[in-house]
Backbone bond lengths (Angstrom), bond angles and torsions (degrees), N, CA, C in turn:
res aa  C-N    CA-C-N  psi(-1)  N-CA   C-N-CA  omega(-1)  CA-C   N-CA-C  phi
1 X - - - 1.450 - - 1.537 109.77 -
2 X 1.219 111.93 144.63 1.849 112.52 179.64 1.423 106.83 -100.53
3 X 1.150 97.18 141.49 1.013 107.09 -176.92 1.999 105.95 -109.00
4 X 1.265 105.97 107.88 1.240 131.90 -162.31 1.335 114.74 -88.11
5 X 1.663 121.91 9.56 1.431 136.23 143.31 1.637 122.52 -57.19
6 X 1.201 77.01 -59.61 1.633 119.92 -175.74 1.693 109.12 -34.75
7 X 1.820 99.58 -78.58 1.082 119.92 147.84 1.699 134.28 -40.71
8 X 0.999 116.27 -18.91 1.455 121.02 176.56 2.190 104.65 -95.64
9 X 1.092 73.07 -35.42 2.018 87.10 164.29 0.938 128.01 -49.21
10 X 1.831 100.42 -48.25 1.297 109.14 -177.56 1.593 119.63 -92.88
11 X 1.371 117.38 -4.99 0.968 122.16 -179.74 1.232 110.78 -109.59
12 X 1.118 140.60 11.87 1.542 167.39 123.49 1.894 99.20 -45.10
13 X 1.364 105.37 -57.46 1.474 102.85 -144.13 1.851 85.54 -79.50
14 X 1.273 119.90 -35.57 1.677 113.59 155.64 1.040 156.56 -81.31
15 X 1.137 105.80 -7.86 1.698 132.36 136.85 1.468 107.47 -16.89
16 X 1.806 102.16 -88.07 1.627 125.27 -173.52 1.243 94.94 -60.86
17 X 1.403 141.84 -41.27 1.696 102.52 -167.95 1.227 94.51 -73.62
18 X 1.013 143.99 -63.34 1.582 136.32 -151.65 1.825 92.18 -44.40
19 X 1.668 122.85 -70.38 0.732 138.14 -136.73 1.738 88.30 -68.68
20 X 1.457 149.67 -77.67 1.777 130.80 153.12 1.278 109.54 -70.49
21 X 1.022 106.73 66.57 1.667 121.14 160.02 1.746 75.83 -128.92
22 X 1.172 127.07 -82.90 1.243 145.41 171.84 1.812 118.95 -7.10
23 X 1.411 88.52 -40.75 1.814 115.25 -164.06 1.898 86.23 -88.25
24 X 1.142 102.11 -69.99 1.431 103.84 -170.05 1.560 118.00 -51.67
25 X 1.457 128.78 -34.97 1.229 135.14 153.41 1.211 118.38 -36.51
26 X 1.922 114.04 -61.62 1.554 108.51 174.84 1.283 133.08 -52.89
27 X 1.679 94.65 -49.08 1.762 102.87 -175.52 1.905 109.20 -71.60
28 X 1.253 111.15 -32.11 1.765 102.34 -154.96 1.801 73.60 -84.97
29 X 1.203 131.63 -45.28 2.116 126.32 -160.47 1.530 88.38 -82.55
30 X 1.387 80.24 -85.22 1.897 106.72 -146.03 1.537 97.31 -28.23
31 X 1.307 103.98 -89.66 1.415 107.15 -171.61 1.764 140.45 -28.70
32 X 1.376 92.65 -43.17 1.617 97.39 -179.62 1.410 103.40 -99.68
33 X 1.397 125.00 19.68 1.734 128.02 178.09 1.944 78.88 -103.84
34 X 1.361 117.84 -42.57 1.510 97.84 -164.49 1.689 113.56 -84.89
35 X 1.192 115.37 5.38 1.206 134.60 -170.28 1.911 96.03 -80.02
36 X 1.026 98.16 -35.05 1.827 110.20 -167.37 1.895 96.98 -80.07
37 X 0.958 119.35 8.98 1.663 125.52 -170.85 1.271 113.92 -103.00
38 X 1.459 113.84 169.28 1.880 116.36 157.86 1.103 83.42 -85.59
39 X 1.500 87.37 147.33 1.854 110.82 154.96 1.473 118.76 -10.72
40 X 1.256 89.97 -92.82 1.835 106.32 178.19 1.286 132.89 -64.06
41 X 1.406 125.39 7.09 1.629 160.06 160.74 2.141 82.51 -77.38
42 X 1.141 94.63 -90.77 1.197 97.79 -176.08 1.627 141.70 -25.48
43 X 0.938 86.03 -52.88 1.667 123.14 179.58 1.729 102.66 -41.79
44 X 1.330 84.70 -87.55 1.663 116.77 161.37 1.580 115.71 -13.83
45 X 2.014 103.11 -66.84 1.611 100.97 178.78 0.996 111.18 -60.33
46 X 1.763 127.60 -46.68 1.602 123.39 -160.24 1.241 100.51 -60.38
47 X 1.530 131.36 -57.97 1.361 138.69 -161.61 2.116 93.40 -49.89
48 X 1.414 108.79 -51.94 1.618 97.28 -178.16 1.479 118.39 -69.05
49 X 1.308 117.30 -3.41 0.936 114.95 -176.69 1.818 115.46 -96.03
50 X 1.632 85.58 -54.81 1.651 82.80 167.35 1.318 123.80 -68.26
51 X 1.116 137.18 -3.15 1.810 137.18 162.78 1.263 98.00 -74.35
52 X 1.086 143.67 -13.50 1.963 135.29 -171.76 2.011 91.33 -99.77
53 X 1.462 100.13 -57.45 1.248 104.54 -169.58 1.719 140.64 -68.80
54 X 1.567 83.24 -39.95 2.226 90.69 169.11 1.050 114.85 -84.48
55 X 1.567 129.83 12.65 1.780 122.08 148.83 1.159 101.98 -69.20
56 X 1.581 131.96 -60.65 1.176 122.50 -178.05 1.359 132.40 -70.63
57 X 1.067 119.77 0.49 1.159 111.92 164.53 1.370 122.09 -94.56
58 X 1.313 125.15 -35.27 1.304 139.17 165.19 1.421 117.80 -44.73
59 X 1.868 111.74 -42.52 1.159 122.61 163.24 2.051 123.67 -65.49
60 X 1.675 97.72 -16.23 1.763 96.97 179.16 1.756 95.41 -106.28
61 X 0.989 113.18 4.36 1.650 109.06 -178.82 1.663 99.21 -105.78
62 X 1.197 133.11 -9.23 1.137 150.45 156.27 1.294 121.55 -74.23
63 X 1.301 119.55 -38.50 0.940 106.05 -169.27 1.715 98.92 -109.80
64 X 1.272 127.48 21.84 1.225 135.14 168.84 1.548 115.82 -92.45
65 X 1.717 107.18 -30.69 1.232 114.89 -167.16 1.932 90.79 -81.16
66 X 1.333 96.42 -39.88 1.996 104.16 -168.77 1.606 91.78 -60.61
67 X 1.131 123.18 -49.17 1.945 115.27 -153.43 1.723 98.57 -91.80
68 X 1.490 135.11 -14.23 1.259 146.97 147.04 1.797 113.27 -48.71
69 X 1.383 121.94 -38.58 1.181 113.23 -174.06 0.986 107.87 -87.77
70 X 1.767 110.93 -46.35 1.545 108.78 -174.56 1.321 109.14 -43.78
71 X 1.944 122.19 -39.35 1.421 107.80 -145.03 2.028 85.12 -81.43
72 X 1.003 102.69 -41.63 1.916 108.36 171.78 1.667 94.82 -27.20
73 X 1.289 110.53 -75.28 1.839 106.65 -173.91 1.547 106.23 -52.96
74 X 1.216 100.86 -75.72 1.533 97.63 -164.59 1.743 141.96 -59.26
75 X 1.703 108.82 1.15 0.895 143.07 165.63 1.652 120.67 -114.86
76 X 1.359 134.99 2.10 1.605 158.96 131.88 1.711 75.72 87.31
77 X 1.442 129.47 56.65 1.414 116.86 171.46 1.505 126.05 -83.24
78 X 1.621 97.70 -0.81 1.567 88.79 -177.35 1.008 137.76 -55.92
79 X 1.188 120.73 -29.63 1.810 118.88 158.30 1.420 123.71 -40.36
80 X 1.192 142.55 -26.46 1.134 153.57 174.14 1.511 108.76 -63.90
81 X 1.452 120.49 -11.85 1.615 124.76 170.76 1.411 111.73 -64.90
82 X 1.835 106.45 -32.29 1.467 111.93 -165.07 1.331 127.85 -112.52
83 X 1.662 97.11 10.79 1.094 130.64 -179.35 1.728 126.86 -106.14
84 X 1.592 110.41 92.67 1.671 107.91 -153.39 1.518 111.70 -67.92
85 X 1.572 107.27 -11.79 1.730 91.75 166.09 1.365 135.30 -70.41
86 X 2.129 102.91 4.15 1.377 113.71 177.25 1.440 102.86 -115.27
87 X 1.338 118.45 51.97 1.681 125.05 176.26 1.832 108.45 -41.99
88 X 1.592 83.65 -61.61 1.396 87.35 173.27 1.186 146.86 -40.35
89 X 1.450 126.83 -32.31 1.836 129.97 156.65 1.232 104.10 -68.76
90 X 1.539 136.62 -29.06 1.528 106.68 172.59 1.557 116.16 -74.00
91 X 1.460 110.99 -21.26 1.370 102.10 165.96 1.495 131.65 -50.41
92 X 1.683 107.29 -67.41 1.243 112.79 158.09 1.502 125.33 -39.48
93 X 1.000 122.62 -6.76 2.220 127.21 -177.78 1.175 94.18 -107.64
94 X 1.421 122.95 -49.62 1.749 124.46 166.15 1.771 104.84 -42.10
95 X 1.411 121.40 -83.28 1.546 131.17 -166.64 1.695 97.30 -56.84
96 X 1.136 134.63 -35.02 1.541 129.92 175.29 1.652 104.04 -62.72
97 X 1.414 129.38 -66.40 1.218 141.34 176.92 1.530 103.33 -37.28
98 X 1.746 117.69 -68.45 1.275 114.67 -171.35 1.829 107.07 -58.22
99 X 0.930 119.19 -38.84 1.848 118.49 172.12 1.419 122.20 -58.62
100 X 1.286 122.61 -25.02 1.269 135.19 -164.86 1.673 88.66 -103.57
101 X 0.941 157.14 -53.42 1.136 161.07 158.25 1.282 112.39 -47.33
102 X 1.736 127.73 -30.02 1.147 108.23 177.78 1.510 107.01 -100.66
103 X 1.730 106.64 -1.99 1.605 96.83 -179.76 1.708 121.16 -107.95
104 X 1.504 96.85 2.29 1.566 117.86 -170.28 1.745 99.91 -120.56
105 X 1.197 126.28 10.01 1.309 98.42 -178.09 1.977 77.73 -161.88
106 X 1.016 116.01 -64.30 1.914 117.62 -154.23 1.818 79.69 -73.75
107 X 1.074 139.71 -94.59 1.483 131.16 -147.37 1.469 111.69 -38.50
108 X 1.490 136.61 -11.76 1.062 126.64 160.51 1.124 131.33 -80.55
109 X 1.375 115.45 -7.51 1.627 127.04 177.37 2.156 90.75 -94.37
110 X 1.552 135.52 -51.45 0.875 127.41 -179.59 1.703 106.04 -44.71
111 X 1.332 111.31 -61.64 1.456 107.87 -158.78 1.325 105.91 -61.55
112 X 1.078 138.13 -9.89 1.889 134.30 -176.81 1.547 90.07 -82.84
113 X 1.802 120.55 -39.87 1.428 112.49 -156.46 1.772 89.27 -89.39
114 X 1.001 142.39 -45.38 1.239 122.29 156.00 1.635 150.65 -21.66
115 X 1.194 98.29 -5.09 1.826 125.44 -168.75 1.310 101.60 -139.81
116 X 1.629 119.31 -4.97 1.399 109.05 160.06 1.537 125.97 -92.19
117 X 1.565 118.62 -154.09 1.372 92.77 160.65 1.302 127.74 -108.02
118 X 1.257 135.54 49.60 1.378 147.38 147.01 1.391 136.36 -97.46
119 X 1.518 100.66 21.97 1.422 136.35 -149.44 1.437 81.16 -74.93
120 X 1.637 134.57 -62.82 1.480 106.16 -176.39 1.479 143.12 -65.95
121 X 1.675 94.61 -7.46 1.280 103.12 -171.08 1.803 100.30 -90.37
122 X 1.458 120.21 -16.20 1.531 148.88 -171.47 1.833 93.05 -67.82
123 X 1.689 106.88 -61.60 1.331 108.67 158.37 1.237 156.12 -24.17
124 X 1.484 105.80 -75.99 1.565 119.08 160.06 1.177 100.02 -68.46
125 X 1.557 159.01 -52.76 1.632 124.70 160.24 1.034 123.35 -21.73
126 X 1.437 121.39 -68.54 1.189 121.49 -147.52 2.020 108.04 -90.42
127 X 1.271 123.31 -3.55 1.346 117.72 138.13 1.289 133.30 -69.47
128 X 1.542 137.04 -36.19 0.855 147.77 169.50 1.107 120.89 -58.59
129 X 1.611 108.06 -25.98 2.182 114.97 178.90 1.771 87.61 -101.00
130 X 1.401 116.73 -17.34 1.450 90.54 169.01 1.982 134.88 -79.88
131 X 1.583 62.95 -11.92 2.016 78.97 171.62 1.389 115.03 -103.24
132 X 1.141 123.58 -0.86 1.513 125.56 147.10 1.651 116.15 -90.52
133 X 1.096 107.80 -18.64 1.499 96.22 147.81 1.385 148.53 -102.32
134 X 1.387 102.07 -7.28 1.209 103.79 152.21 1.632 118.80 -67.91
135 X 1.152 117.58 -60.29 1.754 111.72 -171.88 1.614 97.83 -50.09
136 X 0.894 137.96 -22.41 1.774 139.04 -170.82 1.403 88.44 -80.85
137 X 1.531 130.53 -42.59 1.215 94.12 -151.48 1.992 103.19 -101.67
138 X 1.665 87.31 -5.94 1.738 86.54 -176.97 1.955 96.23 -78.69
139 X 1.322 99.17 -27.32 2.167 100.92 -172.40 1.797 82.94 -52.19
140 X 1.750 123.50 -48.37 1.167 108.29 -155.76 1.385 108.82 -57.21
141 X 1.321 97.47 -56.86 1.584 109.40 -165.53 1.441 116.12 -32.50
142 X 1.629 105.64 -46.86 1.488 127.45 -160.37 1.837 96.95 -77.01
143 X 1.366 124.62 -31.08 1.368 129.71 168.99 1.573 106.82 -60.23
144 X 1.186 110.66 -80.12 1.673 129.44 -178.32 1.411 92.27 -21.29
145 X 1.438 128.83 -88.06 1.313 146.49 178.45 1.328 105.24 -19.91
146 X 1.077 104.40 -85.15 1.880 108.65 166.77 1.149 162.64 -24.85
147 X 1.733 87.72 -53.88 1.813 115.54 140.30 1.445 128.01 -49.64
148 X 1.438 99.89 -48.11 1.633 111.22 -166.98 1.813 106.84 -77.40
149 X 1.259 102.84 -4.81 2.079 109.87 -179.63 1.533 82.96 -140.62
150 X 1.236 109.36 62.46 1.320 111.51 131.13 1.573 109.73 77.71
151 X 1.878 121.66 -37.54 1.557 103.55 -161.56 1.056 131.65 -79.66
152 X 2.021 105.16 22.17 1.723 84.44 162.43 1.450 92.37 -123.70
């Protein structure tokens, strides 16, 4: 018999790498490789790049929030929201929320200002919020992990 926790765990636990696997690619490569460009050199790659890339991510940030609830249902964890020795899952609902918001609603207002002309100043923003989101999302990771075996 499967056990369809299990499986939702694991498809949770591959979700997030892809999904800052994804983050960490942009900010530590992508970004500071397009930084070395003209404008409109630039412009150009990100735009080809992000049309290949924010389906999939949208699709592993989806499917983090879907295999997160199930394990919420199928493991009756909701009490653990109101419970401060589980700080850590509101973190992770915090860093999910702020991603889903920045990949379902804010990156569509960036990418128009990216193709305008504030495109470099659009740049150095938008590396600088990618390296505040990365450390947010590796602090999460390193919490989640931690929490869930016990070390806090």
């Amino acid at each position: 018999m499967i056990d369809w926790g299990i499986v939702a765990r694991a498809i949770h636990i591959l979700a997030v790498v892809a999904w800052i696997g994804g983050v960490w690619m942009v900010t530590m490569v992508l970004l500071p490789n397009l930084r070395e460009r003209r404008s409109d050199d630039w412009a150009r790659e990100f735009d080809a790049i992000e049309r290949r890339f924010a389906p999939q991510v949208r699709i592993a940030v989806l499917l983090v929030l879907l295999s997160g609830l199930y394990m919420l249902y199928e493991y009756d964890l909701w009490d653990r929201f109101a419970d401060a020795r589980f700080w850590w899952m509101d973190l992770m609902v915090g860093l999910w929320v702020l991603f889903a918001l920045m990949l379902f609603a804010i990156e569509p207002i960036l990418a128009h200002r990216l193709r305008g002309r504030r495109g470099g100043v659009t740049l150095a923003r938008m590396l600088w919020l990618h390296r505040v989101l990365l450390v947010l999302s590796l602090a999460t990771i390193f919490a989640a992990v931690g929490g869930a075996h016990g070390l806090f």
